[in-house]
C-alpha positions as MATLAB code, in Angstrom:
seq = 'XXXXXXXXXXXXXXXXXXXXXXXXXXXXXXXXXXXXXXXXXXXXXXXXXXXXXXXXXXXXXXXXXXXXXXXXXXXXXXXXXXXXXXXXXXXXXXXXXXXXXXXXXXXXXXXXXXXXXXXXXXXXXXXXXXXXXXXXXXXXXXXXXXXXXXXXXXXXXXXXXXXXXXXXXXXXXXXXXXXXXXXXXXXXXXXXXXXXXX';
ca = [
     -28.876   -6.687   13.771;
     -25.888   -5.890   15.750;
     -23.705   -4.631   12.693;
     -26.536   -2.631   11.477;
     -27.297   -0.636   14.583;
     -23.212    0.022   15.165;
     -23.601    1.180   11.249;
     -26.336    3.385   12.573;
     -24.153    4.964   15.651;
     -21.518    5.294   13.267;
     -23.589    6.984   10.400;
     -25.452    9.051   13.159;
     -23.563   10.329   16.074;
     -22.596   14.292   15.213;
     -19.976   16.622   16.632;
     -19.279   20.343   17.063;
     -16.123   20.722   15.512;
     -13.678   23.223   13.236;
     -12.106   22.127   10.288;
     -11.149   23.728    6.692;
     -13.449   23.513    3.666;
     -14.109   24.568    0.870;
     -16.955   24.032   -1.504;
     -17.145   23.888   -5.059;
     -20.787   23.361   -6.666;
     -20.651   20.920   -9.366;
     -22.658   21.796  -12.486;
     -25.060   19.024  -13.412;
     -23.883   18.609  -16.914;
     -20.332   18.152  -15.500;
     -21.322   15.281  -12.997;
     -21.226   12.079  -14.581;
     -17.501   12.939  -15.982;
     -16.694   14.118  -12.631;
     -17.693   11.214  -10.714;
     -16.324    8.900  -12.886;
     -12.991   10.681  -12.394;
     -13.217   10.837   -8.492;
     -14.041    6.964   -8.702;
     -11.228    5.730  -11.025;
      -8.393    8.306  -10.174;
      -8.489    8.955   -6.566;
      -7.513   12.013   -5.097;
      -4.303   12.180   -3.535;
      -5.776   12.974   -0.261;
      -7.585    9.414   -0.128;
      -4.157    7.969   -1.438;
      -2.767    9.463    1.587;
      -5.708    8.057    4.015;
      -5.102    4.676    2.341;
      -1.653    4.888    3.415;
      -1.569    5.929    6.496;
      -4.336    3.342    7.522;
      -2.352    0.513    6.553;
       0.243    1.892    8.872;
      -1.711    1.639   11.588;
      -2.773   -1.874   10.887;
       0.984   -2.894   10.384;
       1.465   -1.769   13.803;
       0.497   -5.476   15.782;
       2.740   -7.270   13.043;
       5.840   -5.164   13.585;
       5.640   -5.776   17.170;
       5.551   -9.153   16.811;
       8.576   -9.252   14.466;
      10.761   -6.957   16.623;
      10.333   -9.439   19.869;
      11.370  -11.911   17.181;
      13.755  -10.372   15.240;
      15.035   -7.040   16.383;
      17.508   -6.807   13.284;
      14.685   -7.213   10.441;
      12.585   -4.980   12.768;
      15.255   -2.115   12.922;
      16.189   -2.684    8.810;
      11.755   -2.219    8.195;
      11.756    0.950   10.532;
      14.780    2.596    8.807;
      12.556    1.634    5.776;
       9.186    3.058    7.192;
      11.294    6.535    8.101;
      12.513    6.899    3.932;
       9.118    6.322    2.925;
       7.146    8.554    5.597;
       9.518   11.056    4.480;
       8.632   10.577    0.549;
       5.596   10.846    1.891;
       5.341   14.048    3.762;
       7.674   15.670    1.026;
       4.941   14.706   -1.743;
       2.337   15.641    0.721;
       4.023   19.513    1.516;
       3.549   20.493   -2.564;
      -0.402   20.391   -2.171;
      -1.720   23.702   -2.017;
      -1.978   24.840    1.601;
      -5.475   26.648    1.811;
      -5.994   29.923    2.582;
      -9.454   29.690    4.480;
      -9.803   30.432    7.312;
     -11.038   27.507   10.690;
     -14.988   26.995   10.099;
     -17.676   25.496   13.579;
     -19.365   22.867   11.218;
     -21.593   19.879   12.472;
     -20.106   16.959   11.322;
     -20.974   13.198   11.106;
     -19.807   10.119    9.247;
     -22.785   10.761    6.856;
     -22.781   14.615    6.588;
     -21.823   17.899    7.456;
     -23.713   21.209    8.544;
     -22.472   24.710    8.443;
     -23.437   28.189    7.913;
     -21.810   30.065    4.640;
     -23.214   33.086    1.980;
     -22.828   30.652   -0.907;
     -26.518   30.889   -2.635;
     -26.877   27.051   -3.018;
     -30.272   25.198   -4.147;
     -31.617   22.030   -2.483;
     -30.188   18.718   -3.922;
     -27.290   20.914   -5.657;
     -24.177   18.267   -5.708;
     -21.081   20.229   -4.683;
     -16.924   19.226   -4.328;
     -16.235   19.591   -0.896;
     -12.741   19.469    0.446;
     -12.561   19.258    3.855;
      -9.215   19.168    6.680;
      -9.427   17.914   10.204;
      -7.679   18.766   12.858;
      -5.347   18.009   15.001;
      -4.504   14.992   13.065;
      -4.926   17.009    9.575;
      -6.679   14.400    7.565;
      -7.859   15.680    3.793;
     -10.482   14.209    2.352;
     -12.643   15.131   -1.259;
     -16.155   14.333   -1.024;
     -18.843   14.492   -3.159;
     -22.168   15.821   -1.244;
     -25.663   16.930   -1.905;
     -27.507   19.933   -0.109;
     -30.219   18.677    1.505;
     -31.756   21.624    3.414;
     -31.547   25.310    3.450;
     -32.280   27.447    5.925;
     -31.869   31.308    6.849;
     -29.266   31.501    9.891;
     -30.964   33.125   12.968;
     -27.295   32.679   14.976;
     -25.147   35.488   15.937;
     -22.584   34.358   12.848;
     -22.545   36.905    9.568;
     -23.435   34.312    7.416;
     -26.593   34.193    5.493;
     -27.595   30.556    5.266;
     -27.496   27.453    7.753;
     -26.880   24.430    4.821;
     -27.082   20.651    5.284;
     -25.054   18.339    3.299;
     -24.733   14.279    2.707;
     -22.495   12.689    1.909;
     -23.325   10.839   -1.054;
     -19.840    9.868   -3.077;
     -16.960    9.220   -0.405;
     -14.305    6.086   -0.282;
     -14.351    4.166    2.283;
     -11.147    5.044    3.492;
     -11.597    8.636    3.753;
     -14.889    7.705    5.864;
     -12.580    5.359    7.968;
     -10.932    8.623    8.728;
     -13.597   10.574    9.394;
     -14.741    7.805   11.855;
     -11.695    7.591   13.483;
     -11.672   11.339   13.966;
     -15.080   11.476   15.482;
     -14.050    8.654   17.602;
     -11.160   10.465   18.786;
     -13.130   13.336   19.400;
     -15.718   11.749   21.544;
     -13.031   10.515   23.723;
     -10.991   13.834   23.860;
     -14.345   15.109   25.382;
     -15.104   12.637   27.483;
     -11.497   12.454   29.310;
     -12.022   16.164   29.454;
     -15.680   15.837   31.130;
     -14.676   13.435   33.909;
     -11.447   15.466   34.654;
     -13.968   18.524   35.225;
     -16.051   16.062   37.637;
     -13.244   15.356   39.697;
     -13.950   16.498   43.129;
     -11.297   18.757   44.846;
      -9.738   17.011   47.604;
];
Protein backbone atom coordinates (compact mmCIF):
# COMPACT_ATOMS: atom_id res chain seq x y z
CA UNK A 1 0.00 0.00 0.00
CA UNK A 2 2.83 2.18 0.84
CA UNK A 3 4.60 1.92 -2.69
CA UNK A 4 1.39 2.49 -4.37
CA UNK A 5 0.34 5.70 -2.68
CA UNK A 6 4.22 7.18 -3.10
CA UNK A 7 3.47 5.98 -6.95
CA UNK A 8 0.39 8.10 -6.60
CA UNK A 9 2.31 11.40 -5.13
CA UNK A 10 4.74 10.79 -7.68
CA UNK A 11 2.28 10.34 -10.69
CA UNK A 12 0.13 13.25 -9.18
CA UNK A 13 1.81 16.16 -7.65
CA UNK A 14 1.92 19.13 -10.57
CA UNK A 15 4.06 22.23 -10.95
CA UNK A 16 4.00 25.66 -12.62
CA UNK A 17 6.96 25.62 -14.56
CA UNK A 18 8.76 26.85 -18.12
CA UNK A 19 10.43 24.60 -20.25
CA UNK A 20 10.91 24.14 -24.24
CA UNK A 21 8.60 21.98 -26.36
CA UNK A 22 7.65 21.25 -29.18
CA UNK A 23 4.89 19.09 -30.51
CA UNK A 24 4.61 17.03 -33.40
CA UNK A 25 1.10 15.17 -33.98
CA UNK A 26 1.64 11.72 -35.00
CA UNK A 27 -0.60 10.46 -37.81
CA UNK A 28 -2.42 7.29 -36.82
CA UNK A 29 -1.31 5.24 -39.71
CA UNK A 30 2.31 6.17 -38.77
CA UNK A 31 2.01 4.99 -35.03
CA UNK A 32 2.70 1.49 -34.71
CA UNK A 33 6.13 2.03 -36.85
CA UNK A 34 6.79 4.93 -34.75
CA UNK A 35 6.47 3.40 -31.49
CA UNK A 36 8.20 0.52 -32.30
CA UNK A 37 11.12 2.78 -33.28
CA UNK A 38 11.00 4.97 -30.04
CA UNK A 39 10.97 1.52 -28.08
CA UNK A 40 13.90 -0.32 -29.79
CA UNK A 41 16.18 2.71 -30.80
CA UNK A 42 16.07 5.17 -28.09
CA UNK A 43 16.46 8.65 -28.57
CA UNK A 44 19.62 10.12 -27.79
CA UNK A 45 18.12 12.31 -25.24
CA UNK A 46 17.08 9.15 -23.02
CA UNK A 47 20.69 7.78 -23.85
CA UNK A 48 21.85 10.86 -22.27
CA UNK A 49 19.34 10.54 -19.09
CA UNK A 50 20.56 6.93 -18.82
CA UNK A 51 23.93 8.22 -18.50
CA UNK A 52 23.90 10.75 -16.46
CA UNK A 53 21.76 8.73 -13.86
CA UNK A 54 24.24 6.17 -13.48
CA UNK A 55 26.58 8.96 -12.60
CA UNK A 56 24.81 9.91 -9.91
CA UNK A 57 24.46 6.46 -8.53
CA UNK A 58 28.33 5.92 -8.94
CA UNK A 59 28.69 8.76 -6.71
CA UNK A 60 28.56 6.60 -2.98
CA UNK A 61 31.03 3.99 -4.66
CA UNK A 62 33.65 6.50 -5.73
CA UNK A 63 33.70 7.89 -2.36
CA UNK A 64 34.29 4.89 -0.89
CA UNK A 65 37.19 4.01 -3.23
CA UNK A 66 38.94 7.41 -2.91
CA UNK A 67 39.13 7.03 1.18
CA UNK A 68 40.56 3.69 0.06
CA UNK A 69 42.51 4.29 -2.71
CA UNK A 70 43.13 7.87 -3.66
CA UNK A 71 45.39 6.77 -6.73
CA UNK A 72 42.62 4.47 -8.52
CA UNK A 73 40.19 7.25 -7.44
CA UNK A 74 42.22 10.12 -9.17
CA UNK A 75 43.11 7.58 -12.46
CA UNK A 76 38.66 6.96 -12.61
CA UNK A 77 38.09 10.84 -12.30
CA UNK A 78 40.66 11.74 -15.02
CA UNK A 79 38.58 8.97 -16.77
CA UNK A 80 35.04 10.40 -15.85
CA UNK A 81 36.42 14.09 -17.19
CA UNK A 82 37.40 12.34 -21.06
CA UNK A 83 34.16 10.80 -21.14
CA UNK A 84 31.87 13.78 -19.78
CA UNK A 85 33.64 15.62 -22.35
CA UNK A 86 32.74 12.97 -25.29
CA UNK A 87 29.76 13.45 -23.88
CA UNK A 88 28.92 17.07 -23.94
CA UNK A 89 30.78 17.31 -27.41
CA UNK A 90 28.21 14.60 -28.86
CA UNK A 91 25.55 16.30 -26.92
CA UNK A 92 26.44 20.19 -28.50
CA UNK A 93 25.64 18.74 -32.38
CA UNK A 94 21.81 18.26 -31.45
CA UNK A 95 19.85 20.89 -32.86
CA UNK A 96 19.49 23.73 -30.37
CA UNK A 97 15.71 24.81 -30.66
CA UNK A 98 14.56 27.86 -31.64
CA UNK A 99 11.28 28.15 -29.44
CA UNK A 100 10.89 30.24 -27.40
CA UNK A 101 10.39 29.44 -22.86
CA UNK A 102 6.61 28.09 -22.55
CA UNK A 103 4.40 28.30 -18.46
CA UNK A 104 3.20 24.59 -18.85
CA UNK A 105 1.67 22.45 -15.93
CA UNK A 106 3.68 19.64 -15.58
CA UNK A 107 3.59 16.27 -13.69
CA UNK A 108 5.30 12.90 -13.81
CA UNK A 109 2.17 11.68 -15.75
CA UNK A 110 1.38 14.74 -17.98
CA UNK A 111 1.68 18.07 -19.09
CA UNK A 112 -0.80 21.11 -19.64
CA UNK A 113 -0.31 24.15 -21.72
CA UNK A 114 -1.98 26.60 -23.85
CA UNK A 115 -0.88 26.65 -27.80
CA UNK A 116 -2.96 27.51 -31.43
CA UNK A 117 -2.18 24.00 -32.64
CA UNK A 118 -5.90 22.70 -33.72
CA UNK A 119 -5.48 19.25 -31.99
CA UNK A 120 -8.46 16.59 -31.51
CA UNK A 121 -9.08 14.65 -28.27
CA UNK A 122 -7.06 11.35 -27.96
CA UNK A 123 -4.73 12.68 -30.96
CA UNK A 124 -1.14 10.94 -30.05
CA UNK A 125 1.52 13.59 -30.64
CA UNK A 126 5.81 13.59 -30.39
CA UNK A 127 6.52 15.85 -27.78
CA UNK A 128 10.01 17.00 -27.07
CA UNK A 129 10.35 18.69 -24.11
CA UNK A 130 13.73 20.65 -22.14
CA UNK A 131 13.90 21.47 -18.49
CA UNK A 132 15.53 23.87 -16.94
CA UNK A 133 18.04 24.76 -15.06
CA UNK A 134 19.41 21.34 -15.24
CA UNK A 135 18.47 21.07 -19.17
CA UNK A 136 17.22 17.56 -19.26
CA UNK A 137 15.67 16.41 -22.95
CA UNK A 138 13.36 14.02 -23.03
CA UNK A 139 10.93 12.51 -26.26
CA UNK A 140 7.67 11.43 -25.16
CA UNK A 141 4.93 10.00 -26.67
CA UNK A 142 1.47 11.62 -25.30
CA UNK A 143 -2.20 11.65 -25.95
CA UNK A 144 -4.55 14.82 -25.75
CA UNK A 145 -6.89 14.23 -23.36
CA UNK A 146 -8.93 17.46 -23.07
CA UNK A 147 -9.48 20.57 -24.99
CA UNK A 148 -10.55 23.56 -23.92
CA UNK A 149 -10.90 27.32 -25.21
CA UNK A 150 -8.29 29.51 -23.10
CA UNK A 151 -10.17 32.25 -21.12
CA UNK A 152 -6.43 33.53 -19.70
CA UNK A 153 -4.86 36.70 -20.65
CA UNK A 154 -2.23 34.50 -23.02
CA UNK A 155 -2.82 34.86 -27.11
CA UNK A 156 -3.24 31.41 -27.45
CA UNK A 157 -6.37 29.79 -28.58
CA UNK A 158 -6.62 26.50 -26.74
CA UNK A 159 -5.80 25.28 -23.04
CA UNK A 160 -4.68 21.29 -24.02
CA UNK A 161 -4.10 18.38 -21.63
CA UNK A 162 -1.71 15.71 -22.38
CA UNK A 163 -0.59 12.07 -20.81
CA UNK A 164 1.90 10.67 -20.96
CA UNK A 165 1.36 7.41 -22.38
CA UNK A 166 4.90 6.06 -24.06
CA UNK A 167 7.94 7.40 -21.87
CA UNK A 168 11.18 5.28 -20.50
CA UNK A 169 11.61 5.06 -17.33
CA UNK A 170 14.61 6.93 -17.21
CA UNK A 171 13.45 9.98 -18.80
CA UNK A 172 10.49 9.83 -16.08
CA UNK A 173 13.30 9.37 -13.40
CA UNK A 174 14.27 12.74 -14.69
CA UNK A 175 11.29 14.31 -14.78
CA UNK A 176 10.82 13.16 -11.11
CA UNK A 177 13.89 14.33 -10.04
CA UNK A 178 13.17 17.70 -11.59
CA UNK A 179 9.86 18.10 -9.92
CA UNK A 180 11.51 17.06 -6.80
CA UNK A 181 14.01 19.64 -7.14
CA UNK A 182 11.52 22.05 -7.85
CA UNK A 183 9.39 21.49 -4.86
CA UNK A 184 12.34 22.05 -2.75
CA UNK A 185 13.67 25.19 -4.65
CA UNK A 186 10.18 26.55 -3.57
CA UNK A 187 10.01 25.51 -0.41
CA UNK A 188 13.64 26.90 0.73
CA UNK A 189 12.37 29.97 -1.00
CA UNK A 190 8.92 30.04 1.08
CA UNK A 191 10.48 29.69 4.53
CA UNK A 192 13.25 32.27 3.66
CA UNK A 193 10.18 34.73 2.90
CA UNK A 194 8.73 33.66 6.50
CA UNK A 195 11.69 34.62 8.21
CA UNK A 196 10.88 37.30 10.61
CA UNK A 197 13.08 40.50 10.51
CA UNK A 198 15.05 40.78 13.53
Amino acid sequence: MRLVMQDERRRYFRIEDIVVLTVTPIQKHELDKRLEQFWTHPHEYSISNEYNLQLEQQVVDFHAIKAKMPELARYLSVQQKQIDLLNQKLSSTEEVSSHPPKQVNLSAQGILFNTNDKLNADDIVDLHLELGPGGHKMSIFARVIDIRNNTSDDQDAYQVSFDFEHIHDVDREALVKHIHSFQLRENTKNKRLDIPEA
